[in-house]
C-alpha positions in Angstrom: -93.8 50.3 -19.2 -95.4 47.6 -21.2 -93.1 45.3 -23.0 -95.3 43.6 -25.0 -96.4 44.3 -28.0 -95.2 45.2 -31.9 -91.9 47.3 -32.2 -89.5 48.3 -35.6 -86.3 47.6 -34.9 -83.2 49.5 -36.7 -80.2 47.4 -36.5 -77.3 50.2 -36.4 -74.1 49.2 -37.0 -71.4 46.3 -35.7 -68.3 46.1 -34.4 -65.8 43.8 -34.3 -62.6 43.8 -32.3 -59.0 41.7 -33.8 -56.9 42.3 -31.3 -56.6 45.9 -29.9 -58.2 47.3 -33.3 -61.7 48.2 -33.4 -63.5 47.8 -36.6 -67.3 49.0 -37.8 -69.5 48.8 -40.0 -72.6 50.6 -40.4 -76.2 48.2 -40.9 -78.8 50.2 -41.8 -81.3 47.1 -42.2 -84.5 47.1 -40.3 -87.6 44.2 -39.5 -89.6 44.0 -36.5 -90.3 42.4 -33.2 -93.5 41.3 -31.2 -92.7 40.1 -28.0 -95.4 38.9 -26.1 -95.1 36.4 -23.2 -91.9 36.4 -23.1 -91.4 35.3 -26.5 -89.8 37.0 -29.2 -91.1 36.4 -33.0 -89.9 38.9 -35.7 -87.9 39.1 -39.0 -86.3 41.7 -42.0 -85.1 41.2 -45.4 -83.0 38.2 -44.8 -84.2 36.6 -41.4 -86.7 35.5 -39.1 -86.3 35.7 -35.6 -87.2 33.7 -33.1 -86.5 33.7 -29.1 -87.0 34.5 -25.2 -87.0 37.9 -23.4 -86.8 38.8 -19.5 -88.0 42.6 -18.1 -87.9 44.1 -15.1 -89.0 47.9 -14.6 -86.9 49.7 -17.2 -84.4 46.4 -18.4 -84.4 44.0 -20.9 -82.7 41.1 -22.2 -83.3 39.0 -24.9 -81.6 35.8 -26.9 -82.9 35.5 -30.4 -81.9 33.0 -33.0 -81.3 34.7 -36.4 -82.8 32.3 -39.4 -81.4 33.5 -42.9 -84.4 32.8 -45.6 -83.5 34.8 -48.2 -79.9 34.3 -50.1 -80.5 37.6 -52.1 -80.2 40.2 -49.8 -76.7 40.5 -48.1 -77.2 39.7 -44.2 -76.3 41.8 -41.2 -74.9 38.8 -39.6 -72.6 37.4 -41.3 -73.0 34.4 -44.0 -73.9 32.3 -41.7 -77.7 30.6 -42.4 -78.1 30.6 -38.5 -77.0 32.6 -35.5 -78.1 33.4 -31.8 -77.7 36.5 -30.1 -77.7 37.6 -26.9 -79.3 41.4 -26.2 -79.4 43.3 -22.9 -80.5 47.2 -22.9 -83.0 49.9 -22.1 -87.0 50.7 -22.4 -87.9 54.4 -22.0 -91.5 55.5 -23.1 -91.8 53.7 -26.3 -88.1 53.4 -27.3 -86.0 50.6 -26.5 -82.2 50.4 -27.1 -80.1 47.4 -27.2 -76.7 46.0 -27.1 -75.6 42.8 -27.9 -73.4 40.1 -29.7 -73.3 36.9 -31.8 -73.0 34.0 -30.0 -70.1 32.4 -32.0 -67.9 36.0 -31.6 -68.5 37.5 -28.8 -66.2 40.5 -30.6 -69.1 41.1 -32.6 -71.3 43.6 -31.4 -74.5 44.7 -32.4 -76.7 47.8 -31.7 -80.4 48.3 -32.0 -83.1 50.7 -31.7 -86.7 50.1 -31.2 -89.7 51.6 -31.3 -93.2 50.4 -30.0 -96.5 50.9 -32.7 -98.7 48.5 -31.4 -99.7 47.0 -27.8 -101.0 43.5 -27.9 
């Protein structure tokens, strides 16, 4: 499977832990990603992304940094104007599924579904 190229991402829904209570919140926001050697450049209504991925047959993990440009729009992330996050997950066919969390909280999680339209 060929990582590279340009993929729409749908960022599903987070979840946050306080103690033993589990708390989400569905997303709904979209951008994209290109990844191409081994970089990761993308962006949606509110950020741009920037960051390094690593695949091996099927796998993939990623670590983005989340840039808020635009104020108007509420953000997925929080309200913070920068974030990293740290991805691992699946690539089958054209379709690739992630998991993965804010650096500063590790008790917030984030899920994401891709899809491939373009090879580089």
């Amino acid at each position: 499977m060929a990582t590279e190229g340009l993929w729409t991402v749908q960022f599903s829904a987070t979840e946050e832990f306080y103690e033993n209570l589990q708390v989400g919140e569905e997303i709904n926001r979209g951008g994209t990603f290109v990844l191409t050697n081994n970089k990761v450049f993308g962006g949606g209504i509110s950020y741009y992304f920037t960051g390094s991925y690593e695949s091996s047959d099927s796998i993939i993990s990623m670590t983005l940094t989340a840039t808020r440009y635009n104020d108007f729009v509420p953000g997925s992330f929080g309200d913070d104007t920068e974030g990293r996050i740290s991805f691992s997950g699946t690539i089958n066919e054209n379709i690739m599924k992630l998991h993965g969390h804010m650096e500063f909280n590790k008790n917030r999680m984030i899920y994401v579904e891709a899809h491939k339209r373009a090879n580089i």
